[in-house]
MARGUDREN-842467 format. One line per field, with one value per residue (C-alpha): residue number from 1; x, y, z; residue in one letter; chain. Coordinates in steps of 0.2 Angstrom, whole numbers, plus 5000, padded with zeros to 4 digits. Example, Ala and Ser with C-alpha at 12.3 -4.5 7.8 and 13.67 -1.06 7.14 Angstrom:
% MARGUDREN-842467
resi = 1/2
east = 5062/5068
north = 4978/4995
up = 5039/5036
resn = A/S
chain = A/A
END
This chain:
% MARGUDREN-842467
resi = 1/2/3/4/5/6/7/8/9/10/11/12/13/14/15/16/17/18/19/20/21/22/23/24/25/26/27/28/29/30/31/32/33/34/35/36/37/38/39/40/41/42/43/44/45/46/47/48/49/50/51/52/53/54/55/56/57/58/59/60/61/62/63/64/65/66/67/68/69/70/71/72/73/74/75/76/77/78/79/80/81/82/83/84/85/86/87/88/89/90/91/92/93/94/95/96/97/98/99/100/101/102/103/104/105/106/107/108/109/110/111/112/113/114/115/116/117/118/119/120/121/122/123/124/125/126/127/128/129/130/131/132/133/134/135/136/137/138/139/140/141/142/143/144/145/146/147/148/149/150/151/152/153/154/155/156/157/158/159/160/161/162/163/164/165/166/167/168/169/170/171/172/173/174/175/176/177/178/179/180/181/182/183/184/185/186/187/188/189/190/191/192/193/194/195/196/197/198/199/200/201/202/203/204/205/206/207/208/209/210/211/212/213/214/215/216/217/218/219/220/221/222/223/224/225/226/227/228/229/230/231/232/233/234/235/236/237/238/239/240/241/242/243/244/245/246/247/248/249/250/251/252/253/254/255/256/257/258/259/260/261/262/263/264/265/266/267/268/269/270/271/272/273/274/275/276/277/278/279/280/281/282/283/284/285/286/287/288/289/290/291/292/293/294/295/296/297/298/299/300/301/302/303/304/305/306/307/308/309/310/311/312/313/314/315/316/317/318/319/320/321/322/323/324/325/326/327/328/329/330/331/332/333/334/335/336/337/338/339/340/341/342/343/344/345/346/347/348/349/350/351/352/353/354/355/356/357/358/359/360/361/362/363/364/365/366/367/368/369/370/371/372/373/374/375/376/377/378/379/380/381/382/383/384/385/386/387/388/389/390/391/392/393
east = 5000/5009/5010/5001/4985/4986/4983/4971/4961/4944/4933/4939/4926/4928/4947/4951/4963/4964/4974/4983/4976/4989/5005/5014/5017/5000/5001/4982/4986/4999/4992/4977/4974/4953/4945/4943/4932/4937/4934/4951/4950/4963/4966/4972/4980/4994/5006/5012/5021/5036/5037/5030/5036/5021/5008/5009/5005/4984/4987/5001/4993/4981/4995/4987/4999/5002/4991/4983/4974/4955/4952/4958/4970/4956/4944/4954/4958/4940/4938/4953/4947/4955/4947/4963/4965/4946/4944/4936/4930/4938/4932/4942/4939/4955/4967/4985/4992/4981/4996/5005/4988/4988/5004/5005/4990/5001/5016/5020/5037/5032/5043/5039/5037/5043/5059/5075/5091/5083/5076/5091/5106/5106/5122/5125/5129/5149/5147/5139/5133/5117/5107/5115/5107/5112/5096/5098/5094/5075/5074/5074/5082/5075/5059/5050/5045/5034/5040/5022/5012/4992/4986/5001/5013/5029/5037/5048/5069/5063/5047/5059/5072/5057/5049/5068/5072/5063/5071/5088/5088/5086/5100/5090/5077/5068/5060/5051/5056/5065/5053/5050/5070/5066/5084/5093/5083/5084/5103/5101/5092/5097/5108/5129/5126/5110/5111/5096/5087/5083/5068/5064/5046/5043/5052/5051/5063/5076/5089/5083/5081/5098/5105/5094/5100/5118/5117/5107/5122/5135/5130/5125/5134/5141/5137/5143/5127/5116/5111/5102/5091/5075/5072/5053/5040/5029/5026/5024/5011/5002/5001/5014/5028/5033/5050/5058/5053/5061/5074/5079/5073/5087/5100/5097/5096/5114/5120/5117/5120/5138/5142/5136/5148/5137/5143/5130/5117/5103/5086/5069/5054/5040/5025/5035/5021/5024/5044/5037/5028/5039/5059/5063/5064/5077/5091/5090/5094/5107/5097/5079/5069/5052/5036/5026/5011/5000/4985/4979/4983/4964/4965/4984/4981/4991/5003/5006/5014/5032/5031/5020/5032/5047/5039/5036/5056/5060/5047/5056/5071/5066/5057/5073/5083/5092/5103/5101/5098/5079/5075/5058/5057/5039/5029/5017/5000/4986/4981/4964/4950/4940/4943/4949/4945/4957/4966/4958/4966/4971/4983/4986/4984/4998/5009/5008/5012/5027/5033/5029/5039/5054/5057/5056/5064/5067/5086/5078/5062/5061/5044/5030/5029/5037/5020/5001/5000/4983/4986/4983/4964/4959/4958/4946/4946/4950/4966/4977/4982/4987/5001/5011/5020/5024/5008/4996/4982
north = 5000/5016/5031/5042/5031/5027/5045/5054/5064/5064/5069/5077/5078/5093/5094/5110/5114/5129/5143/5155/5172/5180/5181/5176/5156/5147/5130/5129/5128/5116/5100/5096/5078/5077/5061/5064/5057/5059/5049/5042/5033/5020/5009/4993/4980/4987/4986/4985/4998/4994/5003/5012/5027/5027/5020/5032/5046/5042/5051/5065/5079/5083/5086/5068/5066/5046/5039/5024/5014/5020/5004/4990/4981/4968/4984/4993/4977/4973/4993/4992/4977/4969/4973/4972/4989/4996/5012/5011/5021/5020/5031/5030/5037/5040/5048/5047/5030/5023/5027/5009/4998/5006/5001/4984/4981/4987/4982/4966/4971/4984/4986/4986/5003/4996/5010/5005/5014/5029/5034/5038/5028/5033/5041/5060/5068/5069/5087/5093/5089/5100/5083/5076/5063/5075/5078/5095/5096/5098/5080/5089/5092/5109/5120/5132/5151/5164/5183/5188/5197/5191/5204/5201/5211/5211/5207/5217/5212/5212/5202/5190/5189/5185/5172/5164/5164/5147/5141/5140/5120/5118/5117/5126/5137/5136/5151/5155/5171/5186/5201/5211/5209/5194/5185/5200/5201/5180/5182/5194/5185/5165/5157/5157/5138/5139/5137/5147/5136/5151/5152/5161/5162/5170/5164/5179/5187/5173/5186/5200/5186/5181/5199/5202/5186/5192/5209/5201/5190/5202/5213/5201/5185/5173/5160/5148/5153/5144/5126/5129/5140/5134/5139/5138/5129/5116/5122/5106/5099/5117/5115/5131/5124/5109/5098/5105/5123/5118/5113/5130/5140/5131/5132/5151/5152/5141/5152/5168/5162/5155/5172/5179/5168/5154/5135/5127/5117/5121/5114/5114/5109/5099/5089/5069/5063/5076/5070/5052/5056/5067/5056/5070/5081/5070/5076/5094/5097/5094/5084/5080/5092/5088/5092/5078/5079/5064/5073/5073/5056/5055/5035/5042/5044/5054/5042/5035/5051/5045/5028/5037/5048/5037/5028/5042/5045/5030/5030/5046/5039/5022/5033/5043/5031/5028/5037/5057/5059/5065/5078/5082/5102/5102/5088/5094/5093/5105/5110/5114/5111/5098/5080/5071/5054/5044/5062/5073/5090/5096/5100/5087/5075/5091/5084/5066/5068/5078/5066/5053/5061/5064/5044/5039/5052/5068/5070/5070/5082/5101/5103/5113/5127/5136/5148/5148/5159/5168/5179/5164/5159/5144/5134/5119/5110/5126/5119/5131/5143/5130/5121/5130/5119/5132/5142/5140/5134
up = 5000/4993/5007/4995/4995/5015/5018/5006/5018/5006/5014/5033/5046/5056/5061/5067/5076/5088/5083/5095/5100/5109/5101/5115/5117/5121/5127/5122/5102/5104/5112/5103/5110/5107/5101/5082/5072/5053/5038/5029/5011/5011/4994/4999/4990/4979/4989/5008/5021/5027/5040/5056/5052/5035/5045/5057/5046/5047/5061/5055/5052/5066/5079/5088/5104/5107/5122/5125/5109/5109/5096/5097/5082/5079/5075/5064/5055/5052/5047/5033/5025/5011/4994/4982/4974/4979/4991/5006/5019/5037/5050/5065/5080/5091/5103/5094/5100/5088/5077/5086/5081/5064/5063/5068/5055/5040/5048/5055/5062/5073/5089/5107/5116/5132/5137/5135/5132/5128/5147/5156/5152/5133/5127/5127/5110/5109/5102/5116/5135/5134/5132/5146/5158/5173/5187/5196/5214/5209/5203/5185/5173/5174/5170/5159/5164/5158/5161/5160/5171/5174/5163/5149/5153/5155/5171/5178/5181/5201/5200/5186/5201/5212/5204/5202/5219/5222/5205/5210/5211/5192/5181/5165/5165/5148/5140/5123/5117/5114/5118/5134/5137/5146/5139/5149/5163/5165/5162/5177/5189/5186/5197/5193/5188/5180/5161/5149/5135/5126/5110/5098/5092/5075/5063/5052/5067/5067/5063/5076/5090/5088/5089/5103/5112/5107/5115/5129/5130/5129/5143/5154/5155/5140/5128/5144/5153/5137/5137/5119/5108/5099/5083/5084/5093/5089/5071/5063/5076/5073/5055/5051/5046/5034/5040/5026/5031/5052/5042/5033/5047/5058/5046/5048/5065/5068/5055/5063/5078/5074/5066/5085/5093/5099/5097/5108/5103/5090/5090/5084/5099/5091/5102/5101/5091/5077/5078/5075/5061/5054/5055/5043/5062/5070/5056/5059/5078/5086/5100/5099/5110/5110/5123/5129/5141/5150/5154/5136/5134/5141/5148/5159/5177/5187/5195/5178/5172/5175/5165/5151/5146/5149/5134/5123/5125/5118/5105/5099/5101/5091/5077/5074/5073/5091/5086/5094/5114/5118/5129/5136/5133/5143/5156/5168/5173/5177/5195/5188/5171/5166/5168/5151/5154/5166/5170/5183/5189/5204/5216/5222/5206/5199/5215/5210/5193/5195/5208/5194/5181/5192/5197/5180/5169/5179/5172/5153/5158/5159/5169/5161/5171/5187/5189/5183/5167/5173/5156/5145/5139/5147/5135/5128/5145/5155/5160/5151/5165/5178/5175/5186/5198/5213/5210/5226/5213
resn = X/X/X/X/X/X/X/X/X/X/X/X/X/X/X/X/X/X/X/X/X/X/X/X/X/X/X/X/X/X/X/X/X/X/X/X/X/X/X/X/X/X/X/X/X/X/X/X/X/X/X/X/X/X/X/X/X/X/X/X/X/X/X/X/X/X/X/X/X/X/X/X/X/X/X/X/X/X/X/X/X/X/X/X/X/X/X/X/X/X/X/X/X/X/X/X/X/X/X/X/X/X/X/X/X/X/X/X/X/X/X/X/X/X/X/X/X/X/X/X/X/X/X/X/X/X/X/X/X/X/X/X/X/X/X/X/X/X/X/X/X/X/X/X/X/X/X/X/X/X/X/X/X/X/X/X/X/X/X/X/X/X/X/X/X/X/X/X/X/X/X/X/X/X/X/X/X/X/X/X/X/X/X/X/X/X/X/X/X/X/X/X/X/X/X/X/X/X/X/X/X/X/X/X/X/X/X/X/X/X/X/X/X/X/X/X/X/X/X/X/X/X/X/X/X/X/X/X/X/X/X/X/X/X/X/X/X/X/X/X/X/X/X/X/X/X/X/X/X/X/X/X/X/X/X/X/X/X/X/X/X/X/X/X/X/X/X/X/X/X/X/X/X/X/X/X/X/X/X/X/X/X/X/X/X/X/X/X/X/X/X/X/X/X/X/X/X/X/X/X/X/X/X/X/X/X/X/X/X/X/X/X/X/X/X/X/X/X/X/X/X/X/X/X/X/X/X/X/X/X/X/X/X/X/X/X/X/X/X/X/X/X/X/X/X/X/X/X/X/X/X/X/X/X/X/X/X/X/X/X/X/X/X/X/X/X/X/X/X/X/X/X/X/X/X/X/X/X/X/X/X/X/X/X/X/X/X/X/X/X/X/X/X
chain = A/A/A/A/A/A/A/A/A/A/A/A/A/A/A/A/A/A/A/A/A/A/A/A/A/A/A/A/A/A/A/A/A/A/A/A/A/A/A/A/A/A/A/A/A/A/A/A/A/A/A/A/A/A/A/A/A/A/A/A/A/A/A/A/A/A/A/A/A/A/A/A/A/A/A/A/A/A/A/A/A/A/A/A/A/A/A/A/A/A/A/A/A/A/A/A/A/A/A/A/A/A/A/A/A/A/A/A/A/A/A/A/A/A/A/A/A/A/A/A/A/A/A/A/A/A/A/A/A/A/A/A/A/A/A/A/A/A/A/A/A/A/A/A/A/A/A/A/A/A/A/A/A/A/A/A/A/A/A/A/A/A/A/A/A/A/A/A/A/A/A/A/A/A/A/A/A/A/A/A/A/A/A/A/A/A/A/A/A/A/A/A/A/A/A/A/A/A/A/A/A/A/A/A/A/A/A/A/A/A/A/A/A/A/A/A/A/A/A/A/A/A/A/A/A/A/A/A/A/A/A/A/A/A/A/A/A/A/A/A/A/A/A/A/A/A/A/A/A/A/A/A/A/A/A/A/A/A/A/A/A/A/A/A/A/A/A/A/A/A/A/A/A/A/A/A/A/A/A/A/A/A/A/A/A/A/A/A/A/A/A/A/A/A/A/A/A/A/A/A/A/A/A/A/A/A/A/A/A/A/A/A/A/A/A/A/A/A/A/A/A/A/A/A/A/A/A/A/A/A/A/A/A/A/A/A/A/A/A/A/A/A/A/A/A/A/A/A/A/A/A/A/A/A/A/A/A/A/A/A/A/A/A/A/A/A/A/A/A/A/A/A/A/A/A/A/A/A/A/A/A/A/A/A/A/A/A/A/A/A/A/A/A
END
């Protein structure tokens, strides 16, 4: 069964997926994880898929997260039934995982998902020690922040060295931009030891980022005090970028940022399931930084935070190839919102999973996020402004 036939989208029902409104980072567009219905023509017969990596693009581009199977492989076998060379209707309604049963229907070979090598004890990338398997005192790897004040505005360099003074315990403190001087100000108030995972958002501005980070750089610290810079976030699971377009936009960014002085790592963030359906992704950074999160999983409690997401690593790191170290750029879960199935948030719930994510894959996890982001919408399942781990909410 050719590619091109497994995925001809005619008709779609109804997939839409939820744009940003603010043009500051918005965890709401990016983790679309709803149970879909939609209707996919699949001509069977002319020849077979060899690999995971084409069965998973049913799912590919409706930024699907991998969760727990919604169908099981007998069903979707009965629904792709066997009429040589004859299209045929398949409605299937799924959260992403159902990328693994598609696949073991067209191919036979598919692996297992239990973690190995990649959770932990995988190698570090000889060029760099950014993707290192190092746990700070936190039991993390480190955490994201938003400079952002409730109504939106930017935060000042006293409320940043504030919010940082509980930080301190993280080696990385990851943010997502460039604009209200946030890189100067972090630069300003981290820790000595703490190292900056820096971003840059539009990538229409890679150039002006870069000098920003560079004067930021200069007059505040040095390319030592960066773990990494993101060129983009979660463009491919959004639907804004192609692999080939992450691939131009980081060959611009490195380049600029090599002519600034920097010769850290370079990457490109992306939801894991976007990297598994897209391998293209794995070539372009220089570690594999992608953002995983169980509470849209919908059948993920919890205490099972830890082990799901230490088996979204190593399904990134089969699909590219076990060949690049994985880092988890976001993980969290929401103090408040709506249930989603098996995930139900709270505080307490919020503790758990955190706890969760440390035992099994804290040294590879950068949390999602240090404080509630009251200026963002709340989102489909009004979770959106919760996530903040030291927030009293």
């Amino acid at each position: 069964m050719r590619v091109s036939n497994l995925v001809r989208l005619v008709p779609l029902l109804s997939v839409v997926l939820a744009l940003p409104t603010n043009p500051k980072y918005l965890h709401e567009h990016k983790d679309k994880r709803d149970i879909v219905t939609k209707v996919v023509y699949v001509t069977v017969g002319e020849e077979e898929a060899t690999s995971t990596s084409q069965a998973v693009l049913l799912n590919g581009q409706f930024g699907l997260e991998a969760g727990n199977n919604q169908r099981t492989t007998t069903t979707l076998q009965q629904e792709i039934t066997s009429s040589t060379n004859t299209e045929i209707p398949v409605s299937i309604t799924t959260t992403a995982n159902s990328i693994s049963a598609a696949a073991a229907i067209i191919d036979s070979t598919t692996t297992s998902t239990t973690p190995t090598s990649a959770v932990v004890t995988s190698t570090s990338p000889a060029s760099s020690s950014s993707a290192s398997s190092s746990v700070s005192d936190a039991g993390a790897k480190g955490i994201s922040y938003s400079p952002y004040s409730n109504s939106g505005g930017c935060k000042s360099l006293s409320e940043i060295k504030s919010d940082l003074s509980i930080l301190s315990n993280y080696d990385v403190i990851r943010i997502y931009g460039v604009d209200c001087d946030q890189v100067a100000n972090l630069l300003q108030a981290k820790a000595s030891s703490q190292k900056l995972f820096l971003g840059i958002y539009y990538m229409d501005q890679i150039q002006a980022g870069v000098e920003t980070i560079q004067a930021a750089v200069s007059s505040y610290g040095s390319w030592d005090d960066i773990y990494t810079v993101s060129i983009g976030n979660e463009l491919v699971n959004a639907g804004e970028a192609t692999p080939s377009q992450i691939k131009q936009y980081i060959d611009t960014g490195r380049s600029a940022l090599t002519s600034a002085g920097y010769t850290g790592p370079v990457v490109s963030v992306d939801t894991f399931v976007a990297v598994i359906n897209n391998p293209d992704l794995c070539n372009y950074s220089d570690y594999i930084a992608v953002n995983a999160h169980a509470y849209f999983d919908y059948n993920t409690a919890a205490a099972d935070a830890g082990t799901w997401l230490a088996t979204q690593i190593d399904n990134v790191y089969k699909a590219c190839g076990s060949s690049k170290n994985v880092l988890i750029t976001e993980s969290g879960w929401p103090s408040k919102g709506d249930t989603y199935g098996a995930a139900i948030p709270s505080k307490a719930n919020q503790e758990t999973a955190i706890a969760a994510i440390k035992e099994k894959c804290g040294s590879q996890t950068l949390l999602f996020t240090a404080y509630n982001d009251y200026w963002k919408s709340p989102g489909q399942y009004g979770v959106e402004q919760y996530w903040g781990i030291y927030s009293s909410e």
